[in-house]
N, C-alpha and C positions, 0 to 999 in steps of 0.2 A: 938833206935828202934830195937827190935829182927827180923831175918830174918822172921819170920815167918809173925810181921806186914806189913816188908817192900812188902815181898810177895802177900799179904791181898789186902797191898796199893796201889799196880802196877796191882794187877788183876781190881780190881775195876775201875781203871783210861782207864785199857785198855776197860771195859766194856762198859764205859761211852763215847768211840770213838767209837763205833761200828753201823754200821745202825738200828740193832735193840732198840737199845738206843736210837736210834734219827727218828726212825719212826716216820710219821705224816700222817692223811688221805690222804691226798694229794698227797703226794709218790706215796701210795698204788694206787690210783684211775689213775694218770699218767702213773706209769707202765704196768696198765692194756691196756689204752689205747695206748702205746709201743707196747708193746704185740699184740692188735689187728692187728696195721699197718705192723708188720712183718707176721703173720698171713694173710691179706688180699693179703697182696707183694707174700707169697710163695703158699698159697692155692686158692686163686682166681687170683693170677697171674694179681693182679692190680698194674702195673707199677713198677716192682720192683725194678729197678734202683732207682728208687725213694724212694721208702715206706722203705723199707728193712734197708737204711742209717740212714732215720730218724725215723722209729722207735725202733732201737738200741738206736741212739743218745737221746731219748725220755728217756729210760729206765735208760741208763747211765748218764743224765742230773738229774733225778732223785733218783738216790742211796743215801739216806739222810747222814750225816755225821755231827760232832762237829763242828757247823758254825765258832766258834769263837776260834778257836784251832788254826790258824792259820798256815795250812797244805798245802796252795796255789793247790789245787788240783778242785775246783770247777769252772766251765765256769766264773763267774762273780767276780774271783778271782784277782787282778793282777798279772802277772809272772807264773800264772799257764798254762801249756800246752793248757789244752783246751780255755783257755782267749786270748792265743797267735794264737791260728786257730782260734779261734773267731773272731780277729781286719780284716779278710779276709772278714768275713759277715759286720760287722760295719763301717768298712773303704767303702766296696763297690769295694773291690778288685775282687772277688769272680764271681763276674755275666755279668761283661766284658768279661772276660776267656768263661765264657760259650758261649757268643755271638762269640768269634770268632770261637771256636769250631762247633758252630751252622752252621754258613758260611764257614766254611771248608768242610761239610758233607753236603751242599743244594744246590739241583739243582735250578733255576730260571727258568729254560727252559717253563714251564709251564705259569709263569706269562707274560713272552716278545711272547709269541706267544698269548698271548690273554690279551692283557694290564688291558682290563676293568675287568678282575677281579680283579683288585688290590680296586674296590668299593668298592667290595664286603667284602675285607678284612677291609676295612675304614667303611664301615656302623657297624659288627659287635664290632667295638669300641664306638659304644652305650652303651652296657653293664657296660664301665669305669668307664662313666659320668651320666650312670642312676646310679650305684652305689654310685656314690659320691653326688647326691642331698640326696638320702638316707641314706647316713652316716650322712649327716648335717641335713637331719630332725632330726635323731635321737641322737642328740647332741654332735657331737665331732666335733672338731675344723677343720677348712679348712686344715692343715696340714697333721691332723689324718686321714682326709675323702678322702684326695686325696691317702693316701697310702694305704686303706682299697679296696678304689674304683679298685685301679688298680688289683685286683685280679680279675675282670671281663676279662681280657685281655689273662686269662690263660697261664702265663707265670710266672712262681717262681721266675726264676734269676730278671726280668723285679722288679716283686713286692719288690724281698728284695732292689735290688739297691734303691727305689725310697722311702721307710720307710727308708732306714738307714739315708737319706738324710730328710727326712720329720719328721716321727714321727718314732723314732729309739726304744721310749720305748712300741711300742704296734709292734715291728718286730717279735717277734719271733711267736705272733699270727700270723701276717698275712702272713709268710711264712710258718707255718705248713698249714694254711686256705689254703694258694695259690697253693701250691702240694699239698694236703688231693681232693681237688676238679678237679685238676688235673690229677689225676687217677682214676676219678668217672665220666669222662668224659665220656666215655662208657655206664654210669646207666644212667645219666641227658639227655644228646644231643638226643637220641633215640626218650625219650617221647615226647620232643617238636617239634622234627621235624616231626613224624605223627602227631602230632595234629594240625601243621599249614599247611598241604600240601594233598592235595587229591590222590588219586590213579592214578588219570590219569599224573601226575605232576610227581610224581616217576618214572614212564614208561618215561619220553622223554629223546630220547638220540643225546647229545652233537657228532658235529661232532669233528673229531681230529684235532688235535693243529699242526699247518705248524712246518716242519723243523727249530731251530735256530740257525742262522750260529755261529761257536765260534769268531767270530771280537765282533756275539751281547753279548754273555756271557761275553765275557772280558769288553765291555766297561759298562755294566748294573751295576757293583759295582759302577767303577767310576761316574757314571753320577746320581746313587742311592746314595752317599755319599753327593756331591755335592747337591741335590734336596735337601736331607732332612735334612740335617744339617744347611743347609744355613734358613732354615723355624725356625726349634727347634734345636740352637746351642747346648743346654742344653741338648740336646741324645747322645750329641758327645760319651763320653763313652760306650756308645751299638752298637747305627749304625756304628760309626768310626770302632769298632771291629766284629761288622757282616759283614760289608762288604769286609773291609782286608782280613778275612778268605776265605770269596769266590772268590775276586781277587788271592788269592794264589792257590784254585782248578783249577779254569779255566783257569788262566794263561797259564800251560802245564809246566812253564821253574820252578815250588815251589812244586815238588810233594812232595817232604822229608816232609818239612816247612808245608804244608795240613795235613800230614798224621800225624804228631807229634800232628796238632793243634786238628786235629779230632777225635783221640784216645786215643794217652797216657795222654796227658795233659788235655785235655777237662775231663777224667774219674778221676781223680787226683782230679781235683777240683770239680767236682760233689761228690766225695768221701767226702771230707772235708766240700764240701758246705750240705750234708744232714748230715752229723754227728752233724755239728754244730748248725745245727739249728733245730735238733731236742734236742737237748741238751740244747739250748736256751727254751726250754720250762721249765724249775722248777715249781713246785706247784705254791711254792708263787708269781710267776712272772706271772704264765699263769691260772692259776684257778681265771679268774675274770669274771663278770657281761660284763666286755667289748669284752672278748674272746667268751663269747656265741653271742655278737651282731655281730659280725666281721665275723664269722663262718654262721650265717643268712642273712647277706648281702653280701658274697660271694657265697651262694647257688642262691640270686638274680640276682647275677651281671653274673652268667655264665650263668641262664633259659634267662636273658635281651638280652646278646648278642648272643645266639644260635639262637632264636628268629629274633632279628633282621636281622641278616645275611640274614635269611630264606624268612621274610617276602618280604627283599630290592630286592633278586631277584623274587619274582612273581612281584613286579612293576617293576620292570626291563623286561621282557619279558612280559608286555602291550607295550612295545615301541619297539621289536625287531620283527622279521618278523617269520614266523611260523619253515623254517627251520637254524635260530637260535639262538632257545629258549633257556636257559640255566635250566639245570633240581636242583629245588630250595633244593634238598638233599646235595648240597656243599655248602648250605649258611652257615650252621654250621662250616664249615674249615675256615670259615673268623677268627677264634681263635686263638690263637697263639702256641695251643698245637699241635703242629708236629712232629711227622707226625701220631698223633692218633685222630686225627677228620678228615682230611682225610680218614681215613682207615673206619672211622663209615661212612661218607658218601658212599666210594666204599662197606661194607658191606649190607648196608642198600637198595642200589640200587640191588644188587643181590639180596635180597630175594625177590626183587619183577619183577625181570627177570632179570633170572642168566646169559645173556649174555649181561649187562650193565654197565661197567664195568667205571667207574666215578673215581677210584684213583685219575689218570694222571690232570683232572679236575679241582680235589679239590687240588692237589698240588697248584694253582696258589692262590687262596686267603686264603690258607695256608701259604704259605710265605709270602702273605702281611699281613697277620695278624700277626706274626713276626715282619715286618717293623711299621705294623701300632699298635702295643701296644708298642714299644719303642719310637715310637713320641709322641704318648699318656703321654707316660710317661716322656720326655721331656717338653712339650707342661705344663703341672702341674707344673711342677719342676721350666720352668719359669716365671709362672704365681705369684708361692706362696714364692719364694727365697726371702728374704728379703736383 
């Protein structure tokens, strides 16, 4: 062979690796959708912790390349990098961490000074279980529906844990579904709570929440471990590390041990956890008729449980006395997105008199929705285990 064919030969071959060589619609139409999510993260400033990760990991999960070149460089690769931060989402490594990070950084204070709102946080897990009769009307199996469902719970870490364990081959929909709707909390939660709550109902305001002593903050992990584990063993990986984390805050004697769980390491794995699962999204893996349904019954399962929340407290305040009504714009924080449905409930009260100030409020069945989408998610888990 003359230099000049061998030259010929190796341009051609290098051609033939190139992305442009291995472009397919799919690509194209993925990366756009990349694109968007990094777009909505930096210009509308939707959740960018969130979006910003996975929709890099979106783009870079999609950069087409020689499948059969055997280059170990693609997520569903063996031995390649991205496979190897991958086994953190698959294994179920990944979303422990964030729970204890969660409970490193959460106050409680708000739910032991007003216990019953932890209903509040238990009714809007409606949403789970409405979701999941609707995944089984629409035909996917009690495995697939239970992990589709739990995206009503609005909790990402929650949903990947509970597909990689269930239905591991429809995860990487359900965790782009599960943070996509997550940061859309803001758009959705708004409309339904005017439309289920009148003008006069937005006006009442919540008296404040008693002093709680720290004996109660220290002992509320341990006696919330015990409650809920002992119910659904099968949370043990969540609540075991939600609660740890919070025991190490209030403790007083773990501040290092908090501070580690709460920042550097919790952002570590949030790093890795939206890279990789936005990268879990390829064409051919995620461009299905099941990824459109998954994404339609997550838009159900957050209006089901926003909803719920809402409605459970106006029948809740038929049985409470006039001045301790609970104002039904925290029903929304019964979700497990914290501390951004909070913030819409205190937003939402101010614009309708800007000295009503409901944060503090909505903290409480905000962290039970926290607790209560991880029992949820246990509760499935030991239901459908074989």
């Amino acid at each position: 062979m003359s230099i000049g064919e061998f030259i010929i030969s190796n341009f051609n071959d290098f051609i033939s690796y190139t992305g442009f060589a291995n472009t397919e619609l799919g690509n194209v139409i993925m990366i756009c959708v990349g694109a968007l999510f990094v777009w909505l993260a930096i210009k509308k400033d939707f959740e960018p912790l969130l979006l910003v990760p996975i929709g890099l990991g979106i783009i870079l999960g999609n950069i087409p390349f020689k499948g059969d070149a055997g280059l170990e460089i693609g997520l569903y690769e063996d031995n390649s990098v991205l496979n190897i931060f991958y086994q953190g989402v698959r294994q179920g490594w990944y979303p422990p961490l964030v729970f204890l990070g969660i409970g490193a950084m959460t106050d409680f204070s708000a739910l032991i000074a007003n216990p019953k709102l932890i209903l509040i946080g238990a009714a809007a897990q409606f949403g789970i279980f409405g979701a999941y009769m609707i995944a089984l009307m629409l035909g996917f199996e009690p495995n697939q529906a239970a992990g589709i469902a739990i995206i009503g719970g609005a909790d990402g870490p929650t949903a990947i844990f509970l597909s990689s364990k269930l239905s591991p081959n429809l995860m990487g929909a359900i965790a782009v579904c599960a943070y996509s709707y997550m940061a859309l909390v803001p758009v959705i939660q708004p409309v339904v709570m005017r439309l289920l709550t009148t003008k006069n109902e937005r006006l009442i305001k919540m008296k404040p929440g008693r002093k709680v002593s720290k004996t109660e903050k220290i002992l509320f992990p341990i006696i919330g471990l015990l409650l809920t584990t002992f119910i659904v063993p099968s949370g043990l990986p969540l609540l075991g590390m939600l609660f740890f984390g919070n025991l190490l805050k209030e403790s007083g004697k773990t501040d290092r041990l908090a501070k580690t769980a709460s920042s550097s390491l919790n952002n570590i794995v949030v790093v890795l956890l939206g890279l990789t699962v936005g990268c879990s999204t390829q064409a051919s893996e995620f461009l299905t008729l099941n990824t459109i349904k998954i994404f339609a019954i997550g838009a159900l399962a957050f209006i089901i449980a926003t909803a719920s929340g809402v409605i459970f407290v106006k029948l809740m305040n038929l049985f409470l006395s006039k001045d301790n009504k609970i104002n039904p714009l925290i029903g929304n924080a019964g979700v497990s997105a914290v501390p951004m449905a909070a913030r819409i409930s205190n937003n939402l009260g101010l614009e309708y008199d800007r000295h009503n100030f409901l944060l503090m409020h909505a903290m409480g069945p905000n962290v039970a929705g926290v607790i209560g989408s991880a029992v949820a998610a246990g509760t499935l888990l030991g239901f459908l285990t074989n």
